[in-house]
C-alpha positions in Angstrom: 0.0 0.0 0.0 1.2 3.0 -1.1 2.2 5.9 2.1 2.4 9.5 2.1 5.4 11.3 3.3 3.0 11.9 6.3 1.4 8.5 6.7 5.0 7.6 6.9 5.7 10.1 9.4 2.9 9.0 11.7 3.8 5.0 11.5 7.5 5.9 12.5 6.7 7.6 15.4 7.6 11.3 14.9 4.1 12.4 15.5 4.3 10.2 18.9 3.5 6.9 20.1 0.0 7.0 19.9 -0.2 8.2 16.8 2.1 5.3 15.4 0.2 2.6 17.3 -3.3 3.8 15.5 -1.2 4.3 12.0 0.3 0.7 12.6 -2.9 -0.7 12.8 -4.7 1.1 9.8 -2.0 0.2 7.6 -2.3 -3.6 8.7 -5.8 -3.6 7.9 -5.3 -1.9 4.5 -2.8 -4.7 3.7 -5.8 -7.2 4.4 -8.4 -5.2 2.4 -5.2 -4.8 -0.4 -6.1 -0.8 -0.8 -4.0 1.3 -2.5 -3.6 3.8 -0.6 -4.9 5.9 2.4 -7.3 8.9 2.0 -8.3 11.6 4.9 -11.6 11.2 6.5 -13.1 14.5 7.9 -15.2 13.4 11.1 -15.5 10.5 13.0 -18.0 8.5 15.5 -16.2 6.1 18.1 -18.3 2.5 19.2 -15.6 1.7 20.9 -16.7 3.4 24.1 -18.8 0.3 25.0 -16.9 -1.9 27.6 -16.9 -5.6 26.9 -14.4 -6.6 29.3 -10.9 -5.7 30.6 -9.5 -5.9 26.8 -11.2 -3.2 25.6 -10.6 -1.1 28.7 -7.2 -1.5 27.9 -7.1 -0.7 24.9 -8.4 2.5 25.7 -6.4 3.4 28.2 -3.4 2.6 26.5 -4.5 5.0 24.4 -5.3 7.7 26.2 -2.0 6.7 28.5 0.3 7.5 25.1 -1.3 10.7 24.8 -3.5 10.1 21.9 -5.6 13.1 20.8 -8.6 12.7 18.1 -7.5 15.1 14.6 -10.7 15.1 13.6 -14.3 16.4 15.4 -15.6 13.2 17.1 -18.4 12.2 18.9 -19.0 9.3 20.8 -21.5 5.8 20.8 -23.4 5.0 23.9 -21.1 4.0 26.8 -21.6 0.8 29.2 -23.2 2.5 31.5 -25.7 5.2 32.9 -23.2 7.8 34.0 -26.2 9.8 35.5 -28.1 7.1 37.1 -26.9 4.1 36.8 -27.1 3.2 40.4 -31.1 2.8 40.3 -30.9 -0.3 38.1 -29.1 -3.3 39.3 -25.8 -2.6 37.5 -22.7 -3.9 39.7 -20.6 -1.5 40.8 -17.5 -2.8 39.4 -18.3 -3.2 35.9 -19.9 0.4 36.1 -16.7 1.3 37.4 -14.7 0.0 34.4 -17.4 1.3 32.3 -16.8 4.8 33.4 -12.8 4.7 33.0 -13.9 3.4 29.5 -15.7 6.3 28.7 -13.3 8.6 30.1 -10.7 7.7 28.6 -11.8 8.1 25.0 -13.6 11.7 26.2 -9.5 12.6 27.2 -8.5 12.0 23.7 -10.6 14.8 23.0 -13.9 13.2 21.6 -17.0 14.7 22.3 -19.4 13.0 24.8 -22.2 13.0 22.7 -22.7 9.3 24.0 -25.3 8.6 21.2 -25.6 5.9 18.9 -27.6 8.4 16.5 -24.6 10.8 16.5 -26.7 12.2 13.3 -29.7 13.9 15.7 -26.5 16.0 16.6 -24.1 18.9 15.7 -21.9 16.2 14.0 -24.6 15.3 11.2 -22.1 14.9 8.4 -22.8 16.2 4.9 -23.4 14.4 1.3 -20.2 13.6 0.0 -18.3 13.8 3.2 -15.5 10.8 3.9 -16.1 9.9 7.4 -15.1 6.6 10.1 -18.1 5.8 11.6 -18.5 2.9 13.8 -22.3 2.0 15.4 -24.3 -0.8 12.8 -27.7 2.5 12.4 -25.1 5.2 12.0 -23.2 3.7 9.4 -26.3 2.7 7.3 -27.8 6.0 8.0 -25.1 7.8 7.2 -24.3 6.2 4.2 -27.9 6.0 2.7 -30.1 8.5 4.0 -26.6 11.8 4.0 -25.0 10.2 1.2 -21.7 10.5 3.4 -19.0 7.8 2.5 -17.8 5.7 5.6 -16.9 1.9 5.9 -18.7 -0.3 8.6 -15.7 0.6 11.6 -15.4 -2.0 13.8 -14.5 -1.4 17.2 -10.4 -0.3 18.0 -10.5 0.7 14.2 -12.5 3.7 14.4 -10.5 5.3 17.2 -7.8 4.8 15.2 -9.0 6.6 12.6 -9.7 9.4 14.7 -6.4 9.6 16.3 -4.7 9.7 12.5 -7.4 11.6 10.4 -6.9 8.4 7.3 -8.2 5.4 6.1 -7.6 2.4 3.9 -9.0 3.8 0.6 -11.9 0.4 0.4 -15.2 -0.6 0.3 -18.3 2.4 0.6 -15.2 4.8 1.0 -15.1 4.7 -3.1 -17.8 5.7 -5.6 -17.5 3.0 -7.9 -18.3 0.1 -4.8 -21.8 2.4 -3.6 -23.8 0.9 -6.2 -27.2 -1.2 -5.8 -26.6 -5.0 -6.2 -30.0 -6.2 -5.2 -33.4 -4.8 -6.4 -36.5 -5.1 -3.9 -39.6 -4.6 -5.6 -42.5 -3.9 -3.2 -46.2 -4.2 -4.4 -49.5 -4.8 -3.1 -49.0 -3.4 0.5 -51.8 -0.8 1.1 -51.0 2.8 1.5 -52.3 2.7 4.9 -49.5 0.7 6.2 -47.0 2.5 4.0 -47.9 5.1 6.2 -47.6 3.6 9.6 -44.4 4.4 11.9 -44.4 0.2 12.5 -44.1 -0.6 8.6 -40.1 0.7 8.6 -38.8 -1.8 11.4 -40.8 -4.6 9.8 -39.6 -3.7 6.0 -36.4 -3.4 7.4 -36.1 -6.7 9.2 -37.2 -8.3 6.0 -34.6 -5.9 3.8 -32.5 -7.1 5.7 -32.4 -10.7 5.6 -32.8 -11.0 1.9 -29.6 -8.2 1.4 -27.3 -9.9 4.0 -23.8 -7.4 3.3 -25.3 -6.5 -0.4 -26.7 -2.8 -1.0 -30.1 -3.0 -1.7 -32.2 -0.5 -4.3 -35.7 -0.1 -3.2 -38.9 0.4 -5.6 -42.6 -0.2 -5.5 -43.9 2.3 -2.6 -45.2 5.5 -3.0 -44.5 7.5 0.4 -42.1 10.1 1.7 -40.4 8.4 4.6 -39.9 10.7 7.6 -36.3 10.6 9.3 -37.2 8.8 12.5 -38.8 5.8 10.0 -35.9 5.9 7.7 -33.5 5.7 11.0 -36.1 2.6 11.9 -35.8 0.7 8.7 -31.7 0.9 8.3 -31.4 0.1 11.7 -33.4 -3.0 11.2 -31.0 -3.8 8.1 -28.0 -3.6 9.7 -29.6 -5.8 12.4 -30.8 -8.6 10.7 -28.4 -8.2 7.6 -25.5 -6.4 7.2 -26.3 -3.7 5.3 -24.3 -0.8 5.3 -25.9 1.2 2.5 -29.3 1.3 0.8 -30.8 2.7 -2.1 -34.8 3.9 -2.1 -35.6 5.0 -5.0 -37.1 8.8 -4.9 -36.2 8.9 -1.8 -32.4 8.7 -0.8 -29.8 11.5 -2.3 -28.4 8.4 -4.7 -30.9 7.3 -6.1 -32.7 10.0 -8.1 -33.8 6.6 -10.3 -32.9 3.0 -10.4 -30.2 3.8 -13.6 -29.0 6.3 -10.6 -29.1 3.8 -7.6 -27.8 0.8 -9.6 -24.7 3.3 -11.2 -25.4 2.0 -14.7 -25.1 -1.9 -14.0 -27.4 -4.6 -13.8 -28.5 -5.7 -10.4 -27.2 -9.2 -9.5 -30.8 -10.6 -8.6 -34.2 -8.6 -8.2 -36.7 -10.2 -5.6 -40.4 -9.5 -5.3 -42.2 -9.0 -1.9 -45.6 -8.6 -0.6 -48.2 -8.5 1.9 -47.3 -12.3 2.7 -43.5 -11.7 3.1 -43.9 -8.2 5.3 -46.2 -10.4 7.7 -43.9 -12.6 7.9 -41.0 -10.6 9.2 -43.9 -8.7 11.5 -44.6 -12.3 13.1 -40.6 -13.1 13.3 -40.0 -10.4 15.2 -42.6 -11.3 18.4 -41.3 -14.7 20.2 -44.3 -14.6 23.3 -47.4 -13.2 22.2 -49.1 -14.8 25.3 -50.0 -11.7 27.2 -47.7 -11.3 30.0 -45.6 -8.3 30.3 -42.7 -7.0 32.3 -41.7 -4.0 30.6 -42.0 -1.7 27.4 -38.5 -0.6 26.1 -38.2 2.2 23.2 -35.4 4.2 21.7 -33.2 1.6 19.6 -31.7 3.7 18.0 -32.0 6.7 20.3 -35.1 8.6 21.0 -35.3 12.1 19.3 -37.2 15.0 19.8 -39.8 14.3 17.4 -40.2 10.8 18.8 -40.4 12.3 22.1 -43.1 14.6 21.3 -45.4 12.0 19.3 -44.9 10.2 22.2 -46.2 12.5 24.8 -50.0 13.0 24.1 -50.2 8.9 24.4 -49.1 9.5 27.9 -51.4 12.2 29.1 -53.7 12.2 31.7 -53.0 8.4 31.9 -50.4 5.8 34.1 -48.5 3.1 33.6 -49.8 -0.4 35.7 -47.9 -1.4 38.6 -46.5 -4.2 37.2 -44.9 -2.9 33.7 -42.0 -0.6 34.0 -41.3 1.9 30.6 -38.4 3.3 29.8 -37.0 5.1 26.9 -33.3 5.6 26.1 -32.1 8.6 24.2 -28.9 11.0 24.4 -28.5 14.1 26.5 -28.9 16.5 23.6 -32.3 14.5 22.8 -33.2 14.4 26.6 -32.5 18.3 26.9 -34.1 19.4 24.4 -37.4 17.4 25.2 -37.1 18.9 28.6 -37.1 22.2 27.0 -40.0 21.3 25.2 -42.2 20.3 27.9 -42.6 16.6 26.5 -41.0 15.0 29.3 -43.0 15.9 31.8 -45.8 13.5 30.3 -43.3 10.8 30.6 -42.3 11.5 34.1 -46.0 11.5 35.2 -47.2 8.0 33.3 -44.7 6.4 35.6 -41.9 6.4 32.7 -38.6 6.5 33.1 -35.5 7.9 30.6 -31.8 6.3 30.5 -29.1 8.5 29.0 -25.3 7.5 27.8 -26.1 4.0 27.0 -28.2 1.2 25.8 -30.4 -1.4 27.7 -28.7 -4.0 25.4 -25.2 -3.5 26.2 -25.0 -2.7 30.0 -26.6 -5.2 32.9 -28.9 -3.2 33.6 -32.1 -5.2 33.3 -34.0 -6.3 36.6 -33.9 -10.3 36.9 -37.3 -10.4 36.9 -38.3 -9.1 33.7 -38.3 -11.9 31.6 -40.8 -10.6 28.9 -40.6 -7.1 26.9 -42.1 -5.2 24.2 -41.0 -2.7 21.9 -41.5 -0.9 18.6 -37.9 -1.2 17.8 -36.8 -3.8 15.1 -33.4 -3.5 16.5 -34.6 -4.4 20.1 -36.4 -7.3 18.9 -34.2 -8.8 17.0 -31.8 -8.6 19.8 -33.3 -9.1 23.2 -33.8 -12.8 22.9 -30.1 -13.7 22.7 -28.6 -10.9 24.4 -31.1 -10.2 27.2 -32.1 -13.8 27.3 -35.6 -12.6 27.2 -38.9 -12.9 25.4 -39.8 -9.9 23.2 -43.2 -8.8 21.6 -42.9 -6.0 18.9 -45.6 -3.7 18.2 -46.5 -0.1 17.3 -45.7 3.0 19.6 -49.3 2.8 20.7 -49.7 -0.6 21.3 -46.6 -0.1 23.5 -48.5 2.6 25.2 -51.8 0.8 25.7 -49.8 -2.6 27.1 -47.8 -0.3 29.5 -51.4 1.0 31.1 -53.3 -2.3 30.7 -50.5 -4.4 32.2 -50.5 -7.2 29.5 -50.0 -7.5 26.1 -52.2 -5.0 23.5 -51.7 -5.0 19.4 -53.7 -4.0 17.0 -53.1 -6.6 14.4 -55.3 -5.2 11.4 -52.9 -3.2 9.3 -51.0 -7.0 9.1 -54.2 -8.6 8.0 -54.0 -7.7 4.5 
């Protein structure tokens, strides 16, 4: 792979040890992904921050030890832990100790503490066009389709080294010619009146993405304007049951003005049909214990936003949780603060609900032993909690959520799906 005088500069040390270390690394993996060369990256989004055990701690600390600082604006994924209230769940003490040395570390290399995983909702939204290292499965797909920035999917230790060292292997989503469509998904026969429904995007997703696996799909067939919150929905569903690190929706996303313009000239490598049949399908995969009980609603995979937050509030009025399911909604500070401002947290507060900042319900032990069943209207959530959480999950729309949360067992409203 070819260096520049200043990629040279960085692996040999005379920028400092840190610097070297991260450079070392990125040059290693560009040998494995044979790129030609490196390229600069203006921005990047750390996932690193999550601790999964004393590796990764010191890893970070290391790090931070050398005296690593971030050349580009960075923000930072969820951390391991709740650093504002974290004692109120049953986290251990130690591990929420070594979560927050985690996190501070990588905020002492000068990254932002945005603690997001939808560092898009934020000041460091990138712009079309934009070569950027993001880690976090959504913000990569999201940032990718829905921008039109250019990032790679950055795993975890690579994308603080890009930070520290501004440059990348010149591979993959990085380059124009790899960001076109390889799989065509034609949609027909669903009804505009689920088209329309916040709950269609997870479920589409989910399915998108188990047909796509790593391949960048090109969507055609529907006839609606997704808003951002289902368009963060639907890629985070991708990237959960696929891989997918870039989409394609035709008239809707910047590339693809038209399938000649998603597809960059070439024919796709298969085209699939789907239905009513297939989108009920994924709806139904994504529930494991319909059988009534409840332990708690869950919602804000990826982050809550404002918006969400405020559709969110009028469900809540005047009404309360039952004793018996908790709620809780996780979202960033910037999200939380701004709901705050807009007095559509106090509904929240009085229903009985609860909001968890910095991290994620499905990376920190947070979860009470006894709650064994959830629900959610997050595809992401879903697909994960079974396996991760070790629990059973029911998906349904935000207000079925709401209406299981007050009744105490499990409410859906199943007639959109019976097409």
């Amino acid at each position: 792979m070819k260096l520049s005088p200043t990629d040279r500069d960085k692996l040999e040390g005379r920028e400092g040890p840190a610097s070297a270390m991260a450079m070392s690394i990125l040059v290693r993996m560009g040998e494995v992904l044979e790129a030609d060369h490196m390229i600069d990256i203006e921005a990047a989004h750390i996932d690193s921050t999550l601790y999964m055990g004393q590796a990764t701690l010191e890893f970070a600390e290391k790090l931070s030890g050398m005296g690593a600082k971030v050349c580009v604006p960075t923000s930072l994924n969820v951390g391991g832990v709740d650093q504002q209230g974290w004692q109120s769940w049953p986290v251990p003490p130690t591990w929420a100790e070594q979560a927050r040395r985690q996190m501070d570390a990588y905020q002492s290399m000068g990254a932002v503490p945005t603690w997001t995983c939808a560092p898009y909702q934020t000041a460091f939204r990138p712009e079309f066009g934009q070569q950027i290292a993001w880690g976090e499965s959504n913000a990569i797909v999201f940032a990718n389709s829905v921008i039109g920035a250019r990032t790679e999917r950055y795993p975890d230790l690579l994308d603080i080294c890009a930070a520290v060292t501004g440059r990348v292997p010149a591979v993959g989503l990085h380059l124009e010619s790899n960001r076109g469509g390889q799989l065509v998904i034609e949609v027909s026969g669903v009804p505009f009146s689920l088209q329309a429904e916040d709950s269609f995007y997870p479920v589409f997703g989910l399915l998108v993405g188990k047909l796509a696996g790593d391949r960048i799909p090109v969507l055609t067939g529907l006839n609606v304007q997704p808003t951002e919150d289902q368009l963060k929905a639907f890629g985070a569903a991708t990237a959960s049951s696929g891989s997918v690190a870039l989409f394609h929706w035709v008239g809707v996303t910047p590339e693809a003005t038209s399938l000649e313009a998603a597809l960059k000239g070439r024919q796709p490598e298969e085209v699939i049909s789907v239905g009513m049949a297939d989108l009920k399908a994924a709806w139904q995969d994504l529930t494991t214990d319909a059988g009534g009980r409840l332990d708690m609603v869950v919602l804000g995979s990826p982050h809550f936003s404002l918006d969400e937050f405020r559709r969110l509030a009028p469900m809540l009025e005047g009404q309360s949780r039952h004793p018996d399911v908790s709620f809780l909604v996780t979202s960033s500070r910037a999200m939380a603060a701004l709901a705050e401002k807009a007095g559509v947290l106090h509904p929240l507060r009085e229903f009985g609900g609860r909001v968890t900042l910095d991290t994620c319900i499905l990376t920190t032990p947070m979860l009470p032993p006894e709650v064994k069943t959830l629900m959610t209207n997050s595809a992401k959530y879903a697909y994960y909690s079974p396996g991760l959480l070790n629990t059973q999950v029911v998906f349904g729309s935000l207000a079925d959520c709401v209406q299981s949360a007050i009744e105490g067992h499990v409410v859906r409203d199943e007639t959109l799906w019976a097409a």
